[in-house]
Every structure is written in structure tokens, then in C-alpha cells.
C-alpha positions as CSV (number, residue, x, y, z in Angstrom):
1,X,-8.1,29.6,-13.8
2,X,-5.5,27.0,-12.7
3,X,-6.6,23.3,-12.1
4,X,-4.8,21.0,-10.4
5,X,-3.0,18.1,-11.5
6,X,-4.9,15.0,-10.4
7,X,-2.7,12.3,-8.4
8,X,-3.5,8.6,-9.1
9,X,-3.2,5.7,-6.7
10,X,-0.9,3.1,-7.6
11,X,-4.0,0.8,-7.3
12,X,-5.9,2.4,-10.2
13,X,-2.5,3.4,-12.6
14,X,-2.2,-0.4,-12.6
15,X,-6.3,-1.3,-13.1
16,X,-6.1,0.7,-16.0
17,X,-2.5,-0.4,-17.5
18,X,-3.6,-3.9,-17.1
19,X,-6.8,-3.4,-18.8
20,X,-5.2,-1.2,-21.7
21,X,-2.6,-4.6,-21.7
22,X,-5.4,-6.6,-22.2
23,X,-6.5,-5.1,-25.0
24,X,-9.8,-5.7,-25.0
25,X,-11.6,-2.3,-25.3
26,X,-9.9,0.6,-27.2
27,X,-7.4,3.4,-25.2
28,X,-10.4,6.2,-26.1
29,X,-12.7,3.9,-24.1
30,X,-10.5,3.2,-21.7
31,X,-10.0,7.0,-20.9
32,X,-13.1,7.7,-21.4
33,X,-14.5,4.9,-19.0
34,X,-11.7,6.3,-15.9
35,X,-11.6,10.1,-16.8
36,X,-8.2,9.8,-18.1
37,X,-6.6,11.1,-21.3
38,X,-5.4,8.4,-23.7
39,X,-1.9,9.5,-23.7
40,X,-1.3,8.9,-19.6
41,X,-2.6,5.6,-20.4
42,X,-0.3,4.7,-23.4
43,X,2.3,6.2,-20.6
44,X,0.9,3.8,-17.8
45,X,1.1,0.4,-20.0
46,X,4.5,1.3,-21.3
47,X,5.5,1.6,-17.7
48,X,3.8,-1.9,-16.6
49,X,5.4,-3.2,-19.4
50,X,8.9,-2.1,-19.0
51,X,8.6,-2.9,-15.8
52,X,7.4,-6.8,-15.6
53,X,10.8,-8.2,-15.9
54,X,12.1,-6.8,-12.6
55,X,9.1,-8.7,-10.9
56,X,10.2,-12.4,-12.4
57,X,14.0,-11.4,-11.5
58,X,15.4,-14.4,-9.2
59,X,17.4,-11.7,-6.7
60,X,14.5,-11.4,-4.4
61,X,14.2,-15.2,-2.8
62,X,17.8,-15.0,-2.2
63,X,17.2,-12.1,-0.2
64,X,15.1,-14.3,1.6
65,X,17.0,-16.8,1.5
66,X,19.2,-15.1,3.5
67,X,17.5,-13.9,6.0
68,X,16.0,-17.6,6.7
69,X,20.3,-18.8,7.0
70,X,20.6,-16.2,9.1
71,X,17.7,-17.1,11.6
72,X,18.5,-21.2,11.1
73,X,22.2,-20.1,11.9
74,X,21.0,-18.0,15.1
75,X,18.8,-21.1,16.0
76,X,22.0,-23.6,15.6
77,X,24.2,-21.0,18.3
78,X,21.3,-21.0,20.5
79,X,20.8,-25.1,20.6
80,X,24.8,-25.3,20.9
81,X,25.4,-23.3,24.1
82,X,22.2,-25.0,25.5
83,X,23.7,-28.1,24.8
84,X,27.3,-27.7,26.2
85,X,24.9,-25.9,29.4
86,X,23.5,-29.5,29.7
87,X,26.8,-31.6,29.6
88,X,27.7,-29.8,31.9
89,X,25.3,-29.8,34.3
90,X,25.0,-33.3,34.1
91,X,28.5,-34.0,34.8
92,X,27.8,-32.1,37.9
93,X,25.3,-34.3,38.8
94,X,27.1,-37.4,38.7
């Protein structure tokens, strides 16, 4: 009989991880509490783990910073031909 392999959310991998991380109840009743076997959770944490540096990394507000210099610089184009518009409409009008 073949069973299939049981896909996780990313939701409940890091519930688990983060309670493994914790440390406050054991990995057996951890697994035993989720219906997991104690070596996928020793694989989730080591994941979380390794991967907690990438989500302090400074790279992602400039990124955003970016993006907002690129809208202020769109917004500065936009008041400047409006602008030279106006002078010159009012020159007309004098």
C-alpha cells in the first residue's frame, strides 16, 4: 500500500518551528501534539533558524526606498511642466 506524502502549509511549518525554537515542550511532544515525526521538525527549526538573518537584512527598505524616489521624482516632473503650463498662461493673460 503506498501513502502519500503529506504537504504542509507554510503557516503550520512555522507554528511548529517556532514552538520547537521556544523550547518549551520536548520535539516527541511536539510531533506528537501536530502528527509530525520529530526529525521534520529538527528539519523545520534548522530552517527557521538559518533563515532569520535574511529577514533583519537592510536590502529590503532600500528597495522601497526606491520605489518611493522614483514616485516623489515622477511627482516633481509632473508639478514642473504644470508650473511652466501656468507661466505661461499667465503671460498670455497680461
Amino acid at each position: 500500500m503506498v501513502t502519500k506524502r503529506k504537504k504542509h502549509a507554510a503557516k503550520f511549518k512555522t507554528k511548529v518551528a517556532v514552538e520547537a525554537i521556544k523550547g518549551i515542550r520536548t520535539i516527541p511532544e511536539i510531533a506528537e501534539t501536530y502528527s509530525v515525526h520529530p526529525s521534520q521538525i529538527h528539519n523545520w527549526k534548522k530552517q527557521a533558524l538559518e533563515g532569520l538573518p535574511e529577514v533583519f537584512e537592510t536590502s529590503k527598505p532600500k528597495v522601497q526606498q526606491e520605489d518611493i524616489s522614483a514616485k516623489l521624482f515622477e511627482e516633481i516632473g509632473r508639478l514642473k511642466i504644470e508650473l511652466d503650463w501656468l507661466k505661461k498662461k499667465s503671460g498670455e493673460i497680461r
